[in-house]
N, C-alpha and C positions, 0 to 999 in steps of 0.2 A: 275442617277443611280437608284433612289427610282421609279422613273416611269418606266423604262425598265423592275424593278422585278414586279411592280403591272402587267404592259404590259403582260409578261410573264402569271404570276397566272391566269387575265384573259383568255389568250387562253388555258390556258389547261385545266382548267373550263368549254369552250366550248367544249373542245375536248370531255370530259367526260360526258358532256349531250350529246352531237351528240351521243354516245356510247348506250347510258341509253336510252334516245328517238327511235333510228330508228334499231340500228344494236341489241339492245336485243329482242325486239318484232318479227324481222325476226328469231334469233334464237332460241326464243321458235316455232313458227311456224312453221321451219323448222323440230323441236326436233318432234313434233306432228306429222308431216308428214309421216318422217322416221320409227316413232312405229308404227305408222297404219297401213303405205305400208308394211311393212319386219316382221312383226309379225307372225311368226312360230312356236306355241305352240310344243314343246319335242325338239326343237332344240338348243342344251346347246349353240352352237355359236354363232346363232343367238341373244338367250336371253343374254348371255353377253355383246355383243353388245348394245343391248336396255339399260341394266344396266349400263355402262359406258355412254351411253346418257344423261340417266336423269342424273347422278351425274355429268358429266361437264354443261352440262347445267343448269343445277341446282345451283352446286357453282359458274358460271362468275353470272348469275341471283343475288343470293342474295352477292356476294361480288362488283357486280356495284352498288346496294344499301346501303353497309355499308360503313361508314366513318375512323373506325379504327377498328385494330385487337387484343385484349388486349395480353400481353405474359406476360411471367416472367419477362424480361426485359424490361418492357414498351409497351407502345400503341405505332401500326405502323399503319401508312394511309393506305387503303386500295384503296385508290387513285391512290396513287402516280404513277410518270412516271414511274420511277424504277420497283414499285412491279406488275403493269399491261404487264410492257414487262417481266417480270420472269413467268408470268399468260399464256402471249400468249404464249411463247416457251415449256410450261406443255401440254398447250392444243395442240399442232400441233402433237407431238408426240400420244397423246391417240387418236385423231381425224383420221389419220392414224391406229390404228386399229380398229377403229368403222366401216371405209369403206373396212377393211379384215372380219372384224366377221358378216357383214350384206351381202356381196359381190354384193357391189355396182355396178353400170355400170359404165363403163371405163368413159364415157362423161360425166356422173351425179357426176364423183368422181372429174374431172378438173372443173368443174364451180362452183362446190362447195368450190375447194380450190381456188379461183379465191375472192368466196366472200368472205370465212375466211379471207384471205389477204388485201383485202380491210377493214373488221372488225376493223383488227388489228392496220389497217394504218390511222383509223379514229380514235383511242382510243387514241393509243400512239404520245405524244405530238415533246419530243426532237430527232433532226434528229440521232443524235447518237445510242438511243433505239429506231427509227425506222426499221434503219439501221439492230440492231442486230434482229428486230423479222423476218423484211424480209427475214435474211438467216435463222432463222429454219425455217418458209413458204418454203425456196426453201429447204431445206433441205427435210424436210418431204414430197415435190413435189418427189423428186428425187425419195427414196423411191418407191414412189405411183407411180411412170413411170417405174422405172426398178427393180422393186421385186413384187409388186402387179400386176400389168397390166404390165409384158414384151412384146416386139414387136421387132419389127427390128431396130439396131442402127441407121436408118436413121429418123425411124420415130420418135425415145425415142427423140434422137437431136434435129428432127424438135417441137416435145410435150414441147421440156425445154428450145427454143429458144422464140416459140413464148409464153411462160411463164413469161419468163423476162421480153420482151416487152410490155408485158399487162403491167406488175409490172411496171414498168418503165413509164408506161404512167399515170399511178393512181400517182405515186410518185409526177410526173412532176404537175399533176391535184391538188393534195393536196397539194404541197409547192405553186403554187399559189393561191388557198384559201386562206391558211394560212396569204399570204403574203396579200393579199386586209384585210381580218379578221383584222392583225394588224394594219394597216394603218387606219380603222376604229377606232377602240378599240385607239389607238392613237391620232386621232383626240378628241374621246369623251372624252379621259382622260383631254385632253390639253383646253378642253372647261370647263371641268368640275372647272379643276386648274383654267381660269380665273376666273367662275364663283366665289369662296370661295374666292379668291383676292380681288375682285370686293366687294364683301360684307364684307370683314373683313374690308374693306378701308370704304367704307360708316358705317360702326358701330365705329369706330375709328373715324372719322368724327363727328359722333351723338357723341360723349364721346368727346371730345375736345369741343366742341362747350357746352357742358352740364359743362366740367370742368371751358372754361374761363367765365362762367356767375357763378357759385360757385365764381368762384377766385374772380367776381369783387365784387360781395356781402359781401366777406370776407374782403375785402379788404374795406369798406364801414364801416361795423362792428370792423375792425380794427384798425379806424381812431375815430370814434366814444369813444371808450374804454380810447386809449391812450389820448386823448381830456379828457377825465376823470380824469384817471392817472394824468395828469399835475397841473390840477385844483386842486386836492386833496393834490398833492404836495407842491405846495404852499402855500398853510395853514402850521398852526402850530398845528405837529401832534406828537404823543407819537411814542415811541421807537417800538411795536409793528405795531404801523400802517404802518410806513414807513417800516420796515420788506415786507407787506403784498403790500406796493406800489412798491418796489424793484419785488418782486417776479411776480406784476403784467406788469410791465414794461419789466421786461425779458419774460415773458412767450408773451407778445405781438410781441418782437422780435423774437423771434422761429413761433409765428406766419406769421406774414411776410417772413420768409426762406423756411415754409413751401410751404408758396404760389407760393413764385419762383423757389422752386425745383418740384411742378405739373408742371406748365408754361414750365419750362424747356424741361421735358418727352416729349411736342408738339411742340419742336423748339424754344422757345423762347433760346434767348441766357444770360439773365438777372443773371443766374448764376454764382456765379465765385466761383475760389477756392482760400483756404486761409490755411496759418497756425496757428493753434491752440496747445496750451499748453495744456499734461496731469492735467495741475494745474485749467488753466481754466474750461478745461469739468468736473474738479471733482467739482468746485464752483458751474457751473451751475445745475448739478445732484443732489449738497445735497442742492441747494436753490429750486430745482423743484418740485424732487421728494420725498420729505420728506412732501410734503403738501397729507392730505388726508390718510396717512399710517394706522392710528386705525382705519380705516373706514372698514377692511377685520380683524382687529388685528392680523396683521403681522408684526414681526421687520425685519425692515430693515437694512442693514449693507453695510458698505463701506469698503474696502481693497486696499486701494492705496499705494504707496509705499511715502515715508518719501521726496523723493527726485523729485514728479512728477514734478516741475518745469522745471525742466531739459530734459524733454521730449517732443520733436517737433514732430507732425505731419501733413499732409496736407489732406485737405479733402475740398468736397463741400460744401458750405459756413452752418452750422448748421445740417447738415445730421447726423453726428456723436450722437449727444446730440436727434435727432431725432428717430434714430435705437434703441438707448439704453433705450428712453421712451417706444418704441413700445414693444418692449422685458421685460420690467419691469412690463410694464401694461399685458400684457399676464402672465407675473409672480402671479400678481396679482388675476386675476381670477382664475386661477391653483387653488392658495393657497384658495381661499374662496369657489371654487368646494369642496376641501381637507375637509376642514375643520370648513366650513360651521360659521364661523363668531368668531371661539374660539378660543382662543390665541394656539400657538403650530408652526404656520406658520413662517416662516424665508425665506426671500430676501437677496442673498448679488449682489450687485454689485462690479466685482472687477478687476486690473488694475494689468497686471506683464508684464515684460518684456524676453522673451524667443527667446533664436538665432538672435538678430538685429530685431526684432519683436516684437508689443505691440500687446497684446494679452487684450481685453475687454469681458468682462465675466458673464451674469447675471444666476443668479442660483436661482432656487426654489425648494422648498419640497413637491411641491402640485401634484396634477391629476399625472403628466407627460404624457408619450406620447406612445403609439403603436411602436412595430418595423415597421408596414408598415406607419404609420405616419413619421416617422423620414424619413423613405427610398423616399417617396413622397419630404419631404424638400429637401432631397440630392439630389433629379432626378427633382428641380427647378418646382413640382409641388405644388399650392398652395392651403393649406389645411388647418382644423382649428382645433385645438387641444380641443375646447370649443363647448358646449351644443349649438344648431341654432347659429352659427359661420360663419363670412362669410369668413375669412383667408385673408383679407385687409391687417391688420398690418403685417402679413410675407410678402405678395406681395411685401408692400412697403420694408420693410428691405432688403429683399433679391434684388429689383430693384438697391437700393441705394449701397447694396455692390458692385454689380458690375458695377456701375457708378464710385461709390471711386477707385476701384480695392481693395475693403478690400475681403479679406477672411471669408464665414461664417462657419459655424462648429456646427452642435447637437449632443448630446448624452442625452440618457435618459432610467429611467427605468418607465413600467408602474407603475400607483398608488406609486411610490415613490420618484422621483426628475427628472427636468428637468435643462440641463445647456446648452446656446447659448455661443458661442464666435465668437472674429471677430477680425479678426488678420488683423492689420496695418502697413505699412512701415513705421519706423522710419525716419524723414526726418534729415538728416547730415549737 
């Protein structure tokens, strides 16, 4: 469908250079001609004629040139199929009395309208506005055979039979044009589509291939840490360190989810999905995210409900607790763009339950965000809300929502708050 309207725009694109290249240069020349040959100084009929020359000639000239026409009710294409057949059926009418007030020759007046008619038929793109310039062409013929230059009914017949037939042969001449024109313009469209195929698939390629040698190095670094972790564990250590070895032990686990949820993006199948408790994800957020908080002096806050035990949902394996760090840590520079390192900032993270629906929710007080920023997240465009930002962390949140099937959801006002949510199925 998207290529049939391109297909389209393309030939009438043609249509309107072919217009602007060959048929306005013959009708200035034309225009030139006429005033030179027929110029009759004291003759008012004469010179009215010439004056309605140059002004149709003059406006198809500079309105092939213009792009729109500003009005009260907005800008109109000066292009368009539409307003060029409204254009030729103006001019056929005055063109007809330019060849009364100059009193052209009867032959000079049919080859003339011979070319106008081809003009027209080179301009106008859809058969339909072909169709209707054709008849005022013959209309305005008609005229010009039996009011202008009368004759005998046999010969007017014969003038307006082999009229048609001209017509009729350019018609037939021009829909095969058209018809190889598209088959062209078709072909190079359809080469063009492999072509951005072809390359997005080799760029996708280079990224996969760049991701699973990240993953194995992470994965190397990963092993190394927890190798650590264990070491330090078994020793006898104080009630803060073990705090600090919990913390590093889970954070090691999300990194391993991480990994297999990039892996995944490229086919691996290494992910699975799982159900998790409101209770769980709220243990793992105030053990993760609570690390590092004075560091912007922002408080942080939780809003969970008294009963999240009781709250089942399914997601892929760590995504969940993954989304909600991405969205906090944006929280987080928000707040230290705001407010530049001085207490005032507030984070909440928080958890309700609305219509059979858990609704997870991070807010902040900082920057916020552009109504066309928001509109950009809405329209799955990935954007950064933050100063040389690359908009990574929404790519990811917003991929992983629609891997979970959670719903996401912004609102924001500038320079005053921003709030993300992400609405999950309760699982029964």
């Amino acid at each position: 469908m998207l290529q049939d309207v391109e297909l389209n725009q393309r030939l009438q694109e043609r249509y309107k250079l072919l217009f602007t290249k060959v048929v306005v240069p013959v009708m200035v020349v034309t225009t030139l001609f006429l005033v030179l040959s027929h110029w009759q100084p004291g003759n008012d009929r004469v010179f009215s004629g010439m004056v309605v020359i140059a002004v149709v000639a003059g406006l198809n000239v500079w309105l092939s040139q213009l792009k729109a026409i500003p009005t009260p009710w907005g800008a109109i294409s000066a292009r368009s199929d539409t307003f060029d057949t409204l254009r030729w059926c103006v001019n056929f009418p005055f063109d007809v009395y330019i060849a009364w007030s100059l009193n052209a020759h009867e032959a000079a007046a049919v080859i003339a309208w011979l070319l106008l008619t081809f003009g027209a038929l080179t301009e106008v793109h859809q058969p339909r506005n072909k169709l209707i310039t054709v008849g005022a062409a013959f209309s305005s013929f008609c005229v010009l055979v039996l009011w202008l230059y009368p004759t005998d009914l046999r010969t007017e017949v014969y003038l307006i039979a082999c009229y048609l037939g001209l017509v009729f042969i350019l018609w037939k001449l021009e829909r095969y044009v058209a018809a190889e024109m598209a088959a062209v313009f078709a072909e190079r469209l359809q080469r063009e589509r492999v072509e951005r195929e072809a390359a997005g698939l080799q760029r996708e390629a280079a990224i996969g291939h760049s991701t699973r040698a990240i993953n194995h190095e992470m994965n190397t670094l990963i092993g190394v840490a927890r190798l650590s972790a264990e070491r330090i564990g078994e020793r006898q250590v104080e009630e803060a360190t073990a705090k600090d070895v919990a913390r590093l032990e889970k954070a090691l686990s999300y990194m391993e989810r991480v990994s297999r949820l990039i892996l995944d993006d490229l086919g691996s199948e290494s992910v699975v999905k799982r159900r998790i408790s409101l209770a769980e994800l709220q243990d793992d957020l105030r053990l993760l995210l609570c690390n590092g908080v004075t560091h912007c002096q922002a408080r942080l806050e939780f809003d969970f409900p008294a009963n999240a035990v009781d709250y089942w949902f399914e997601e892929r394996t760590g995504s969940t607790y993954l989304i909600l760090h991405n969205l906090a840590k944006n929280a987080y520079e928000a707040v230290l763009a705001k407010f530049d390192g001085k207490p005032g900032g507030v984070i909440q993270v928080s958890a309700a339950v609305e219509g059979g629906r858990l609704v997870l929710a991070v807010y902040d007080n900082g920057v916020g965000m552009s109504a066309q920023q928001v509109e950009d997240i809405r329209r799955q465009v990935v954007v950064s809300g933050k100063i040389d930002g690359h908009g990574l962390g929404l790519q990811f949140v917003w991929r992983e929502c629609v891997w979970n099937g959670f719903e996401l959801a912004v609102e924001s006002g500038e320079g005053e708050f921003c709030r993300f949510g992400v609405r999950i199925v309760l699982f029964k």
